[in-house]
C-alpha positions in Angstrom: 114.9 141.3 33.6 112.8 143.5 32.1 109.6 145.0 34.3 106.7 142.8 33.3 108.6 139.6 34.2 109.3 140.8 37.5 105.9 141.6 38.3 104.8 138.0 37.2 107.7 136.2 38.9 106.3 137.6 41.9 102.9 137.0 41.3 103.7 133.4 40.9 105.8 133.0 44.0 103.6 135.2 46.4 101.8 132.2 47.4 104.0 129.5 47.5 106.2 132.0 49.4 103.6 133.0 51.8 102.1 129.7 53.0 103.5 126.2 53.7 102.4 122.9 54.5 101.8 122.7 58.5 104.6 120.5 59.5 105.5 122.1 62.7 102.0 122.0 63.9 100.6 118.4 62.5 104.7 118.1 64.9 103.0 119.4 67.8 100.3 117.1 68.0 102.9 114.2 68.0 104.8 115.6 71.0 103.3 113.4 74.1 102.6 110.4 72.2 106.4 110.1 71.5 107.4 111.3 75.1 105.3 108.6 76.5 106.5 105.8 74.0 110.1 106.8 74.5 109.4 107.2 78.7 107.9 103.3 77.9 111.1 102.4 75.8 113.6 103.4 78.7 111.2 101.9 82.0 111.2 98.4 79.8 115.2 98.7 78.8 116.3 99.5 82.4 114.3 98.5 85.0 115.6 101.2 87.6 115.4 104.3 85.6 111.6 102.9 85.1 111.0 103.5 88.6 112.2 106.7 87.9 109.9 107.8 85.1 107.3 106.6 87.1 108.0 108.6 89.9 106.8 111.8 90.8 109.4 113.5 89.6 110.1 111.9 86.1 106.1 112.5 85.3 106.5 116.0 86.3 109.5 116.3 83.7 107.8 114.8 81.0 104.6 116.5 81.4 106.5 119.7 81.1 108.7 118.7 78.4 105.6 117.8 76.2 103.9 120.9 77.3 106.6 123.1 76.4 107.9 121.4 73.0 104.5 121.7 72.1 104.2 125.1 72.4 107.4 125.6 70.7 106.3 123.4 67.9 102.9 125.6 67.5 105.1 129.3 68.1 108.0 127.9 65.0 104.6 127.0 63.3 103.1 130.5 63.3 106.9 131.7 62.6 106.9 129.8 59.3 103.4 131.2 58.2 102.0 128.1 57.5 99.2 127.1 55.7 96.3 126.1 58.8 97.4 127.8 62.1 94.3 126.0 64.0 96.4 122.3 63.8 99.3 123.7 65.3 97.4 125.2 68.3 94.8 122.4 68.4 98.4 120.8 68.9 100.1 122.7 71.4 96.8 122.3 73.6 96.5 118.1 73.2 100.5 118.4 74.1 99.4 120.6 77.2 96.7 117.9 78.2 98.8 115.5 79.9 100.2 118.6 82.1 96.5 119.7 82.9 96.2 116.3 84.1 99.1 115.8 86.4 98.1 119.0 87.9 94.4 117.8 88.4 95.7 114.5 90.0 98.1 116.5 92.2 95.7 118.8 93.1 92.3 116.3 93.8 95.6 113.4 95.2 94.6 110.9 93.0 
């Protein structure tokens, strides 16, 4: 290729190259709504394991999980350069809530 069309191939694909849609982090904000709905899906297919989840230690575990694949969410967000970095942290903090809360419970023994 000669030198001009290089220099406009790469003007044309510098953008689309350098930002993408936000998938990871509109991801991110998903995270505890499908923990909870899938924690709801096993306590109502097996009533045993449901007194698991509910127990101390199956909230704990979910609580984390959703915490933590919500921060990996928002970190392969920032990884992919994509387009509005705010959703994918306003993400990884709503999948952090339900972790602040179990804390505050444990902590005030509601």
């Amino acid at each position: 290729m000669s030198q001009p069309l290089q220099s406009l191939h790469k003007a044309i694909d510098a953008p689309a190259a350098g930002w993408r849609w936000p998938l990871l982090g509109a991801c991110s904000w998903l995270v505890a709504p499908v923990i909870l709905t899938a924690a709801y899906a096993v306590a109502q297919a097996s009533p045993e394991m449901g007194r698991l989840l509910v127990g101390s230690a199956g909230v704990a575990v979910g609580v984390l999980a959703s915490s933590v694949l919500g921060l990996l969410l928002t970190i392969g967000s920032r990884v992919r350069r994509e387009r509005w970095p705010w959703v994918g942290i306003v993400g990884a903090i709503i999948s952090a809530l339900p972790l602040l809360l179990f804390l505050a419970g444990m902590l005030l023994r509601l």
